[in-house]
N, C-alpha and C positions, 0 to 999 in steps of 0.2 A: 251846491255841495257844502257839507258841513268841515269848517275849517277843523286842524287837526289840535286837540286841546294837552296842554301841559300838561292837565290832569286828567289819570286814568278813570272813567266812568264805569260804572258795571256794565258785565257784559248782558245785555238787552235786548230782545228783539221785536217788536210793535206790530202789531196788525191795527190798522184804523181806517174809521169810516169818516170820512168827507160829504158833509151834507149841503144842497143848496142852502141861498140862502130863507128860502120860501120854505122851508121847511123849522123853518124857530117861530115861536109867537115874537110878536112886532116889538116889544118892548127889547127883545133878547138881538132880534134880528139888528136893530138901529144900533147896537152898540159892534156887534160883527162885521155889517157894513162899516164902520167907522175903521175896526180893527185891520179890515183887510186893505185899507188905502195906505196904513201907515209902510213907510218906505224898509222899517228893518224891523225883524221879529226878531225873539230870543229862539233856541232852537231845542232839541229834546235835551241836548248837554246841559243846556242852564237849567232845565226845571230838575234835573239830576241833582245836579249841583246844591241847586234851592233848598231839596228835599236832605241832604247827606250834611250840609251846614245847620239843619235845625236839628241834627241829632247830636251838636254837639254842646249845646248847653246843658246846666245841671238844673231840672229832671231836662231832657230829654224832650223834644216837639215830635211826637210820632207822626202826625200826617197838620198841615196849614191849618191855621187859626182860622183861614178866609177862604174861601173858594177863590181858585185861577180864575182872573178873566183874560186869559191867553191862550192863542187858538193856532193848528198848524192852517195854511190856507193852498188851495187850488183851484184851478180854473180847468173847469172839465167841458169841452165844447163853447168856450167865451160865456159861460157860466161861471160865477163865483161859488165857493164851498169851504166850507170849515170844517176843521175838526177840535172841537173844545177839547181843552188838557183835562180839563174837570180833575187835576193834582188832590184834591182832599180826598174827594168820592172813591177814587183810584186807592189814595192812602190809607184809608178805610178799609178797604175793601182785601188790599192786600194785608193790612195788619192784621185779618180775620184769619189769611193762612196762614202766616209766619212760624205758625208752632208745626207745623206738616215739613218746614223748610230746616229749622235750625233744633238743635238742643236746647233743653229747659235751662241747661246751666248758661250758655250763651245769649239763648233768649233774654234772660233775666238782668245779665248783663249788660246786654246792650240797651233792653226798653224793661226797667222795673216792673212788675205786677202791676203795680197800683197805676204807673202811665194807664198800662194796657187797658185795664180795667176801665175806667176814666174816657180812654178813647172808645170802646166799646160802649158804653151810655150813650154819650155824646151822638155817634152813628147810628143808636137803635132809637131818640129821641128823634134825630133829624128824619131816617127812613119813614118813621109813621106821619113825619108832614110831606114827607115826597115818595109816597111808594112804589112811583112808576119813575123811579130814574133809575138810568143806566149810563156806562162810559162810555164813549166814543173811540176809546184806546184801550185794547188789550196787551199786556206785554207777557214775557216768559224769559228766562233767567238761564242762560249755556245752553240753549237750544232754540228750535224752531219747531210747533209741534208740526206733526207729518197733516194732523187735518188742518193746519195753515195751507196748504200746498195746496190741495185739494182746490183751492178758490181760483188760482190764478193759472196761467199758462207759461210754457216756457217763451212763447211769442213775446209774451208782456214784460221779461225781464231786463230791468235796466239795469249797468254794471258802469262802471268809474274806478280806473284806477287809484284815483288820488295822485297828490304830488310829493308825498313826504316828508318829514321833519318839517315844521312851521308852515305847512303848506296846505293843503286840502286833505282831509281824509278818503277812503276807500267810499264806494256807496256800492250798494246792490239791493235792489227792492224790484217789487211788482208792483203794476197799477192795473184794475180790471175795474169795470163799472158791474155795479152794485145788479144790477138784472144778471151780467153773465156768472159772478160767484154765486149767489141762489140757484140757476140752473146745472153748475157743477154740482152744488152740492147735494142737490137731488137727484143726481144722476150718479154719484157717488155712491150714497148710502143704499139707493138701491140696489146696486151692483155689489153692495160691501155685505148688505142682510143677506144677500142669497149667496154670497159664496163662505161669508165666514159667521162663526156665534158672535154675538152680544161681546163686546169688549170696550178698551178705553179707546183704540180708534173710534170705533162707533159712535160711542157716548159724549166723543168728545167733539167729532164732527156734529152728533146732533144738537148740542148744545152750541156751536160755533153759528147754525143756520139759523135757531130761536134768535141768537142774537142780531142775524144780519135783518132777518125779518121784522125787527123795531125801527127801522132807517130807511127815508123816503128813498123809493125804488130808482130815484136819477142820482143814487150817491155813488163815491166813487170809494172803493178797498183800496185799501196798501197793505201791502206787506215789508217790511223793511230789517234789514238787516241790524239795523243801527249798531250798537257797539259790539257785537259780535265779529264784523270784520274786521276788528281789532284781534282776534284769536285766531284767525287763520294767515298762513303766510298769501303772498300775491297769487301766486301761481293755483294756488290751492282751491283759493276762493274765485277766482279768473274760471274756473273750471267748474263749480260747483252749479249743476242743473237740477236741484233737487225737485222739482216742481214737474220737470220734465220725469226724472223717474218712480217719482211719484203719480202721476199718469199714467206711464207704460205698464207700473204695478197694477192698477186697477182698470186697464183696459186688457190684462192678462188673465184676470179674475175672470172678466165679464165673458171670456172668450173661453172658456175653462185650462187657460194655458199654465198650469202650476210651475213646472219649472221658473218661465218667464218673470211671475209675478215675484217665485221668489229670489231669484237675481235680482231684478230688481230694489226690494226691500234689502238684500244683502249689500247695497250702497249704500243703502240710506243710513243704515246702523252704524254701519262699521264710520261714515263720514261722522253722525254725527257724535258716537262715539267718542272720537278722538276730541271735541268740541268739551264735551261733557267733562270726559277726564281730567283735563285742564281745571276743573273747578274745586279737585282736593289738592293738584300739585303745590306746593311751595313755591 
């Protein structure tokens, strides 16, 4: 469990995929094996941290000079499994959205035109020597999307009070192997095309399965809370089954239960909601 840090990180939530180790070409694999014997990792707080210190020099480090070779690891059936931080790719990737996220006057502020510019070369240089790369870690910012849920079960959820002040933080995440989230999810969208139109659920669950479908079929999903259990009180978060009612929603669909489906979803909103709001409060 991730100890409780002095300093407040963003609030964050990750979905990642854990891949064997037979799934890296050999050169990549030797250094993985290598990585996973070492006794203490750094954890998603420090590669926070990592990224939030290079924005304070003058210009500005938008996304690592180098690529992470730091990876989260688990053992899925006495299997070994990584998930590369791959911090640049990721950094990239999100400084492409950032103008959808913030104002132009803030924007500008924080990461000048010409960084941005600068890093955007950089990314469209490197993509054309690596077209087929992708991240191992998707994250999202005051929320959980609702097609995150969709992957795991509420059987699979793990929860960790923590201890408090100086002591261990909160945990709550799902683990589901990689064969059962591709069969939710196609049992989802099927269920989701025939009872509703085209929307960002949809779109955003289809686009969550292309992704799962680039990663060897014995890997394992998380879904993790990470600093977001920082913005809910205990009790609140102790109680939160979204994945469960996330479920009931789309086995109400499938059943033509309307009412149901939409109780349902009426949790989900209003919970995360309250989650949300918290992102203009003072």
């Amino acid at each position: 469990m991730p100890k409780v840090s002095a300093v407040i990180v963003p609030y964050t939530s990750y979905l990642r995929v854990y891949e064997p180790l037979a799934a890296f070409p050999e050169s990549e694999r030797a250094h993985w094996t290598r990585y996973a014997r070492r006794p203490e990792r750094p954890s998603y707080q420090d590669e926070l941290r990592r990224s939030l210190a290079d924005l304070l020099p003058t210009p500005p480090i938008p996304v690592p000079v180098h690529e992470s070779g730091d990876a989260f690891v688990a053992e899925v059936d006495g299997v070994v499994c990584v998930c590369p931080w791959r911090t640049r790719l990721r950094g990239w990737q999100a400084l492409d959205e950032l103008g959808e996220e913030l104002p132009a006057s803030v924007l500008d502020a924080v990461l000048p035109p010409l960084v941005r510019r600068q890093a955007a070369l950089d990314y469209e240089r490197w993509l054309a020597r690596n077209p087929d790369a992708r991240p191992w870690i998707r994250t999202s910012t005051w929320q959980v999307p609702l097609n995150w849920f969709v992957l795991v079960t509420d059987e699979e959820r793990e929860y960790e009070k923590g201890t408090g002040p100086g002591g261990t933080a909160p945990l709550l995440r799902y683990r589901t192997p990689m064969v059962q989230a591709r069969r939710r999810t196609a049992r989802a969208l099927r269920t989701l095309r025939d009872a509703l139109d085209e929307g960002p659920l949809i779109e955003g669950l289809v686009d969550v399965g292309r992704w799962l479908e680039e990663f060897h079929p014995r890997s394992l999903v998380e879904l993790d809370y990470g600093g977001l259990v920082h913005t809910l009180p205990a009790g609140q978060l102790e109680d939160d089954h979204s994945a469960a009612d996330v479920a009931e929603g789309i086995e109400a669909l499938r059943t033509g239960d309307g009412p149901a489906a939409g109780e349902a979803y009426g949790r989900l909103v209003e919970r995360w909601r309250s989650v949300r709001d918290r992102r203009s409060s003072n």
